[in-house]
LOLUM-464660 format. One record per residue: y, x, z negated of N, C-alpha, C, O in turn; residue in one letter. Coordinates in steps of 0.02 Angstrom, whole numbers, padded with zeros to 5 digits, always signed. Layout:
<atoms>
YXZYXZYXZYXZA ...
</atoms>
This chain:
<atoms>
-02688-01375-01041-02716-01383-00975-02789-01359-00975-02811-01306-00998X -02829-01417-00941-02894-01394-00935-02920-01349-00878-02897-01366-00824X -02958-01301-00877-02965-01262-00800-03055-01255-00812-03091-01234-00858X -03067-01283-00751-03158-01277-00767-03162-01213-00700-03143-01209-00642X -03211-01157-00763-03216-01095-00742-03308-01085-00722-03360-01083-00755X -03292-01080-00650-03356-01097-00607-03401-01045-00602-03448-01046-00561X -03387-00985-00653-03405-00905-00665-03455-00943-00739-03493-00906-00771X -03450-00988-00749-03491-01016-00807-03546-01058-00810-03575-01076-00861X -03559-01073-00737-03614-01105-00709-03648-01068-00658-03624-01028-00618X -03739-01095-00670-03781-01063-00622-03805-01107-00596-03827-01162-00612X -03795-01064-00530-03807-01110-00442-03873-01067-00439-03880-01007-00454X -03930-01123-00411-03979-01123-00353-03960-01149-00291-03931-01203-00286X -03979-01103-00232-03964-01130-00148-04036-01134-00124-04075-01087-00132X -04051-01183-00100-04118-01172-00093-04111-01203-00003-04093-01259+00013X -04131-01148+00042-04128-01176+00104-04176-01117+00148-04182-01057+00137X -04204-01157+00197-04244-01108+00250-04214-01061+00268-04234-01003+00266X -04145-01090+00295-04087-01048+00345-04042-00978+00314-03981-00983+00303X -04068-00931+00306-04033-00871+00268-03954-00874+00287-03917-00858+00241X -03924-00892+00351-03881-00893+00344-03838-00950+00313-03788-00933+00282X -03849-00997+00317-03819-01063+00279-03823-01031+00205-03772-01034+00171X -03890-00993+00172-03880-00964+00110-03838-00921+00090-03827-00904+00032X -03809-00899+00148-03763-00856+00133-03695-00876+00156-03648-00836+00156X -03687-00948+00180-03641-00970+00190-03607-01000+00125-03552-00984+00102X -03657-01052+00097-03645-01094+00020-03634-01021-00022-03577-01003-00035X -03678-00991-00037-03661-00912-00079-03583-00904-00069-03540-00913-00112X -03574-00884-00003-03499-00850-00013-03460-00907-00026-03414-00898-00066X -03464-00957-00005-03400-01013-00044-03412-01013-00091-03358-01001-00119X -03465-01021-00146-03486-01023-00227-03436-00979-00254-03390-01000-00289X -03448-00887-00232-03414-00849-00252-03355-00854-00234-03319-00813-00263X -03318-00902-00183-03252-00895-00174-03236-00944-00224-03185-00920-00249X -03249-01005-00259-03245-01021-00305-03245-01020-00368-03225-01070-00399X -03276-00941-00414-03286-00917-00434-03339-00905-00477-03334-00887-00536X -03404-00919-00440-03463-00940-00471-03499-00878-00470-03521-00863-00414X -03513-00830-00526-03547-00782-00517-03641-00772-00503-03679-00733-00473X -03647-00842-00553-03736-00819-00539-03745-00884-00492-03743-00944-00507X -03756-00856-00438-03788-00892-00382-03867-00854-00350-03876-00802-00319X -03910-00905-00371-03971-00897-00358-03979-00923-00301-03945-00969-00280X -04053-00879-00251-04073-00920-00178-04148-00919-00190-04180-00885-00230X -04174-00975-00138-04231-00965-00114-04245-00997-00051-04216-01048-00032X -04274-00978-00030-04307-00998+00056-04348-01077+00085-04349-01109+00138X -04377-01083+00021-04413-01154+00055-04401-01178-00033-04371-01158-00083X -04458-01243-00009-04465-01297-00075-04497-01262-00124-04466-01264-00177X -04566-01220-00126-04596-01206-00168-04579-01141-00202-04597-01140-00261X -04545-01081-00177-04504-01049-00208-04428-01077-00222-04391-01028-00227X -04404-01118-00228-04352-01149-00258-04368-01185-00309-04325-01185-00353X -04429-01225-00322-04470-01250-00393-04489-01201-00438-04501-01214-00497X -04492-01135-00409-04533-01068-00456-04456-01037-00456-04458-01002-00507X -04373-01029-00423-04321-00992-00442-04289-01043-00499-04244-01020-00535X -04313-01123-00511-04280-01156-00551-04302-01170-00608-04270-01204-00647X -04355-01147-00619-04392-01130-00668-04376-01065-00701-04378-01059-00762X -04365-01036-00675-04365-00943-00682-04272-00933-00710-04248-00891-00749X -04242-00982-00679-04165-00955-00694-04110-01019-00728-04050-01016-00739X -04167-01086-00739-04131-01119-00752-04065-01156-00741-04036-01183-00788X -04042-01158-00680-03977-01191-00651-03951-01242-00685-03983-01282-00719X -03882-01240-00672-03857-01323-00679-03843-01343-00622-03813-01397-00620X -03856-01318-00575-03830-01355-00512-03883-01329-00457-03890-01271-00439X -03926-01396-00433-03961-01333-00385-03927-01382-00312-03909-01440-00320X -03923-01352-00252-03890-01362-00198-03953-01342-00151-03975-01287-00136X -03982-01425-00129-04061-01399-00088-04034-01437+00012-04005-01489+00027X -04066-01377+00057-04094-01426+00082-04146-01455+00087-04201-01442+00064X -04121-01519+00135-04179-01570+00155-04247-01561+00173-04301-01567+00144X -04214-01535+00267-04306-01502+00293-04307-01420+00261-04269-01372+00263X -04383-01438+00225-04402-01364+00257-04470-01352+00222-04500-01393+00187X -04485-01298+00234-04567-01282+00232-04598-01272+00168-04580-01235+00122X -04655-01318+00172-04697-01291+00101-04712-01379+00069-04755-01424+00071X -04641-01362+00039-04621-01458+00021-04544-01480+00038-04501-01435+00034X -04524-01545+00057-04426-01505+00070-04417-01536+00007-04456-01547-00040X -04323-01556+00021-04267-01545-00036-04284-01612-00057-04257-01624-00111X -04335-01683-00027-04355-01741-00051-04405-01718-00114-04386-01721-00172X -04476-01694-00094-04514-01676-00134-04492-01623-00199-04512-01620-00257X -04451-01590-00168-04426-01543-00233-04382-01582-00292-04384-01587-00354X -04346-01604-00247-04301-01679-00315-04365-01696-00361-04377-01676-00418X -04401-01738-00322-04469-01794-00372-04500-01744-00416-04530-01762-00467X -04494-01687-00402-04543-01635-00430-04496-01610-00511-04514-01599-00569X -04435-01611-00478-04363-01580-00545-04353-01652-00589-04333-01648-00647X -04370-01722-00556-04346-01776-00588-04401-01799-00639-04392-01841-00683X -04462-01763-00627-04528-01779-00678-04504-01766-00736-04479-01711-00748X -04507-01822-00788-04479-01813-00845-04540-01761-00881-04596-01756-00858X -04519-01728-00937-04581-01689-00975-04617-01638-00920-04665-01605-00939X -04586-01631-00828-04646-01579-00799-04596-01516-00793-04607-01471-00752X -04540-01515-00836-04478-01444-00848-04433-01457-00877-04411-01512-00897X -04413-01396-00883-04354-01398-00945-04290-01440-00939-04257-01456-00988X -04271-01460-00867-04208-01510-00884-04230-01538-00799-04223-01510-00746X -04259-01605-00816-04263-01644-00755-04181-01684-00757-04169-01742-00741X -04145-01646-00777-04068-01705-00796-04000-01652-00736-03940-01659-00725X -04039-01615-00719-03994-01541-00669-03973-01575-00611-04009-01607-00573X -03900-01565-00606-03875-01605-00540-03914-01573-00478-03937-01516-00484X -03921-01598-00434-03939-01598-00363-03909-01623-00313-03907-01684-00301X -03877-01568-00271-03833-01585-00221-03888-01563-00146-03911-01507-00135X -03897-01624-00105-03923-01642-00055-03893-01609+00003-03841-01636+00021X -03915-01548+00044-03840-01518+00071-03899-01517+00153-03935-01468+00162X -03899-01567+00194-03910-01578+00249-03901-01588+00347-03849-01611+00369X -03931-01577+00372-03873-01578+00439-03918-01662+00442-03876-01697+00469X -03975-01704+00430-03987-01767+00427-03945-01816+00376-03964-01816+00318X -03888-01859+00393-03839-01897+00380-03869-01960+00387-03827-02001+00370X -03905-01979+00399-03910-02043+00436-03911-02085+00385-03924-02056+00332X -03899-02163+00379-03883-02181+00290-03956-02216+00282-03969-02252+00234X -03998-02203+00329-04098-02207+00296-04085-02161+00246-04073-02186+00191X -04083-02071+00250-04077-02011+00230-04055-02021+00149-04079-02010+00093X -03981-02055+00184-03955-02038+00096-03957-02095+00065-03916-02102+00019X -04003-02150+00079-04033-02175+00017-04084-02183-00008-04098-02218-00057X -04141-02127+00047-04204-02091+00005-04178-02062-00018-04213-02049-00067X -04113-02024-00027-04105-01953-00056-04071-01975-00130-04094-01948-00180X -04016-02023-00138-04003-02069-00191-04076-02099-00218-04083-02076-00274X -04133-02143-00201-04182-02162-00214-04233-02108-00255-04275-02128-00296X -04227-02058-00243-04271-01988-00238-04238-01963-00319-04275-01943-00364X -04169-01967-00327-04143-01948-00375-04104-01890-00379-04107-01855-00429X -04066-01876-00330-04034-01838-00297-03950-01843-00319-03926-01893-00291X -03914-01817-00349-03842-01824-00386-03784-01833-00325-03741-01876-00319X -03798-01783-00290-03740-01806-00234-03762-01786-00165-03804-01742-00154X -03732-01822-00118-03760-01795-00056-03719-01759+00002-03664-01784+00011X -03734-01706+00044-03671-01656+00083-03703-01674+00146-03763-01680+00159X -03648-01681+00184-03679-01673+00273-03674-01614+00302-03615-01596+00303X -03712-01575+00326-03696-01508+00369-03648-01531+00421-03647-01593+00419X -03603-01505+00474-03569-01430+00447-03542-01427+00373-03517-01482+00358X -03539-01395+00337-03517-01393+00276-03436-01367+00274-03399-01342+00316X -03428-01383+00208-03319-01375+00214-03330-01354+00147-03374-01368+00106X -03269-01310+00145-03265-01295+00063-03254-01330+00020-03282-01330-00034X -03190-01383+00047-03172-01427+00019-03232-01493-00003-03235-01509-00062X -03270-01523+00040-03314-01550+00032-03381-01531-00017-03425-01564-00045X -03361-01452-00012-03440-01438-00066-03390-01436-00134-03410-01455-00189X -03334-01414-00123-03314-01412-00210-03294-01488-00224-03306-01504-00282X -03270-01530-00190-03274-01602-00196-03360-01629-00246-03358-01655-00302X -03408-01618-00219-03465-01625-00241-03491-01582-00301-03528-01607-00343X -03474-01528-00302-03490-01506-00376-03414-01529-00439-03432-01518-00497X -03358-01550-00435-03316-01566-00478-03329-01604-00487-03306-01625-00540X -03384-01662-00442-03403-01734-00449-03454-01737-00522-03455-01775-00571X -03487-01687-00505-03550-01686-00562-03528-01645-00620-03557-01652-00673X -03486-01608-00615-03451-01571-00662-03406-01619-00705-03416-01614-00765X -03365-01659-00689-03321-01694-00729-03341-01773-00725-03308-01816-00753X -03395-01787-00689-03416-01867-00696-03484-01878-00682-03509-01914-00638X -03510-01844-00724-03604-01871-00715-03593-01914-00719-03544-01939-00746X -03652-01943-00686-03695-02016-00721-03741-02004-00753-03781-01958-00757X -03727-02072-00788-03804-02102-00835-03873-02067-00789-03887-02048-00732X -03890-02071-00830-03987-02045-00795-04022-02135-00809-03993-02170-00851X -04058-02151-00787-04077-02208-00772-04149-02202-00786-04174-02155-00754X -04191-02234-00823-04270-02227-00853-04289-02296-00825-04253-02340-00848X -04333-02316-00785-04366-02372-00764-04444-02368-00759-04461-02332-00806X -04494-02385-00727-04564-02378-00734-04535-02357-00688-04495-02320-00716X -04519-02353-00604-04520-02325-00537-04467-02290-00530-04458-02271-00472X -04419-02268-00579-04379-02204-00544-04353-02189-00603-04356-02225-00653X -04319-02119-00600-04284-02107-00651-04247-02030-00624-04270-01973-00632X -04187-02049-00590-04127-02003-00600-04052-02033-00598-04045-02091-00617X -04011-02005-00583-03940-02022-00601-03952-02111-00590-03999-02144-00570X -03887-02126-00612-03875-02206-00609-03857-02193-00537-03817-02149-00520X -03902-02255-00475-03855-02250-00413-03806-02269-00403-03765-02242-00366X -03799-02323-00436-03720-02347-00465-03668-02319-00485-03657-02297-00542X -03624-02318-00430-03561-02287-00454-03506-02326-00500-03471-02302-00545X -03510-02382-00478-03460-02427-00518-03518-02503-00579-03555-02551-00573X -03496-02473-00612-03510-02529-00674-03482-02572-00698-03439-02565-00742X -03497-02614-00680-03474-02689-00692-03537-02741-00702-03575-02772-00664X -03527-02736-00775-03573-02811-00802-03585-02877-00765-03641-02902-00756X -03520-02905-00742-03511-02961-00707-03561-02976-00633-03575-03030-00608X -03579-02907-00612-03603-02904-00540-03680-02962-00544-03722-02965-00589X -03677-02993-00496-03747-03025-00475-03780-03031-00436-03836-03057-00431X -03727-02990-00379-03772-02993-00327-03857-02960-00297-03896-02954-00344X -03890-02938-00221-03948-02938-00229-03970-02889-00245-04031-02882-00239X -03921-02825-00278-03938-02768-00289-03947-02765-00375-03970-02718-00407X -03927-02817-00395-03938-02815-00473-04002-02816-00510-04026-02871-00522X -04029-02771-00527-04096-02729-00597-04114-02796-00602-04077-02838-00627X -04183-02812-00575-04203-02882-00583-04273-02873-00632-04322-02845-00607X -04275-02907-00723-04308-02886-00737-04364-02839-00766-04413-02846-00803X -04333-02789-00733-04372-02700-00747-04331-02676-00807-04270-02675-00803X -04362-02656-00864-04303-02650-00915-04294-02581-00872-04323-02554-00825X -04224-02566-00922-04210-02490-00884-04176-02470-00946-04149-02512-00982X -04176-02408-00960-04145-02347-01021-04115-02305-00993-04136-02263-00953X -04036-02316-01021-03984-02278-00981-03985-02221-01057-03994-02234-01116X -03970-02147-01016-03987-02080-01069-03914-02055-01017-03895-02048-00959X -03895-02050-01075-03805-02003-01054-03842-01940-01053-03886-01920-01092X -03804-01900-00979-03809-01819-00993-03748-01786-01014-03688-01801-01008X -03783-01732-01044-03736-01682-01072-03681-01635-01013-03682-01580-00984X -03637-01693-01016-03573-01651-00966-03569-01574-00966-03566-01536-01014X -03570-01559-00888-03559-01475-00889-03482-01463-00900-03466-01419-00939X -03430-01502-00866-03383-01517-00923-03369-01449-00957-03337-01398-00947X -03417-01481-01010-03378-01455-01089-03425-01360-01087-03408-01315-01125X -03464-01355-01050-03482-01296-01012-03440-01233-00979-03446-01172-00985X -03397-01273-00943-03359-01259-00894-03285-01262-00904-03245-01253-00858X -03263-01277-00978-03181-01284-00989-03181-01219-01032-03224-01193-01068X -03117-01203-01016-03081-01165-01038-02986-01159-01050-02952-01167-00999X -02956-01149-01103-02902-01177-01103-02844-01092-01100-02847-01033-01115X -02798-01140-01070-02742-01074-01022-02680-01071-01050-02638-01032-01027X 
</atoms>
């Protein structure tokens, strides 16, 4: 039996709202995630993810300085840090589906609606934990595949027209995160 041990991954929370930070915090740790990192806005969350290296950073949307849009483009620059390939969970009270497909567009791994549920945030990190996606290299974007389902056959108007694209497998946290019982 496999058991993925969440005391083996490091969380960034990056949100204005101290208490929402201490809301995601205490579910992390009720999950059993010991290093959980915070920061307050966009531009100390670019300088705590740098500094502590996460595999998971958990941003919001609005907030001061630059938000959780500009901070993605900033983590997704290939060559501008050490792993532009770090899941990013979108954890917002703006739902609206403009939102989450700048936020998919932006390069953003998964996306949360405020009020937040436990169930729903550990739903979203087992997502990226046991089923990344491809990272996706094009001239105009490059993070996860938005594509959830792969199928060759597809033709319709959403199909890669042209633009070559370089699919780069990431290194599953997975194999990070197992431990056998």
């Amino acid at each position: 039996m496999i058991r993925i041990d969440f005391n083996r991954l490091r969380f960034l929370v990056i949100d204005d709202n101290a208490h929402m930070r201490r809301i995601v915090r205490t579910l992390l740790h009720g999950f059993g995630a010991r290093e959980v990192y915070e920061a307050e806005d966009g531009a100390a969350g670019l300088e705590a993810f740098t500094h502590y290296m996460p595999d998971i950073v958990i941003t919001d949307w609005s907030m001061p300085i630059f938000d959780g849009l500009e901070l993605t483009s900033m983590i997704r620059q290939p060559g501008a840090n050490a792993n532009p390939y770090v899941a990013i969970i979108m954890l917002t009270g703006h739902s609206e589906k403009k939102r989450v497909l700048e936020s998919r567009d932006a390069g953003v791994t998964e996306f949360l609606a405020k009020p937040i549920s436990a169930k729903a945030l550990y739903q979203r990190i087992l997502n990226v934990v046991v089923n990344p996606r491809p990272f996706i290299k094009t001239k105009t974007f490059f993070g996860p595949d938005r594509r959830r389902n792969h199928g060759s056959s597809y033709v319709g108007p959403e199909r890669r027209k042209g633009e070559k694209a370089e699919m780069i497998k990431v290194q599953p946290l997975l194999d990070k995160t197992k431990s056998t019982m």
